[in-house]
C-alpha positions as CSV (number, residue, x, y, z in Angstrom):
1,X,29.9,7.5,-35.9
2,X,31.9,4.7,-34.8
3,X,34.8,5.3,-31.7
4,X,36.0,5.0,-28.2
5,X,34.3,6.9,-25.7
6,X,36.0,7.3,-21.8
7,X,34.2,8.4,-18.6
8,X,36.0,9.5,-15.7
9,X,34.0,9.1,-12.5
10,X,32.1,7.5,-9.9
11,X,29.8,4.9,-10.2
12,X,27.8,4.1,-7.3
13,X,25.0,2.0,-6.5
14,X,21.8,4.5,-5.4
15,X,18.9,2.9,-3.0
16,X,15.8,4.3,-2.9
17,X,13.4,4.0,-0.7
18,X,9.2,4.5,-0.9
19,X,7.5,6.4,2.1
20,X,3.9,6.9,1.7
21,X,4.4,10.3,3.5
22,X,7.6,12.8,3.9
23,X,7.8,13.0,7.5
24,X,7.4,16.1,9.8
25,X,10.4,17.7,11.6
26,X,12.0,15.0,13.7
27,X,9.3,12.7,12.6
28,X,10.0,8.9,11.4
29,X,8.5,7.1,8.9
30,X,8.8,3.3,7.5
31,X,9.6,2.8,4.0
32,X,6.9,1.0,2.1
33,X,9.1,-0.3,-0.8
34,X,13.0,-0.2,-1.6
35,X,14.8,-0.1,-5.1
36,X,18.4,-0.4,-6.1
37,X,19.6,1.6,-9.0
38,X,22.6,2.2,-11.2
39,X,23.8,5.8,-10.4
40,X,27.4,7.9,-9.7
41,X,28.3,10.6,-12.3
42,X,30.5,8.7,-14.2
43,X,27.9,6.0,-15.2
44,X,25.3,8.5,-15.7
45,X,27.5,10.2,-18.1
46,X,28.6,7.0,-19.9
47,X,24.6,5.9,-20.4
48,X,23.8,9.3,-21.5
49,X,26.4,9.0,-24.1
């Protein structure tokens, strides 16, 4: 099926980050490894189309 598909919404840019832990309450911890990544509901709706 052939035909024009339109998304209305965000698209954002999500950044993750890798800790080796999840820190305690009031704790901080240093990220081990970082990742940007397409996100925002508007793009994930469009690439699940």
């Amino acid at each position: 099926m052939k035909g024009t598909l339109w998304v209305l919404g965000s698209a954002n840019i999500d950044f993750c980050a890798r800790v080796e832990r999840f820190p305690a309450i009031g704790e901080t911890v240093v990220a081990c490894a970082f990742a940007r990544r397409p996100g925002g509901k508007g793009a994930n709706q469009a690439a699940a189309a």
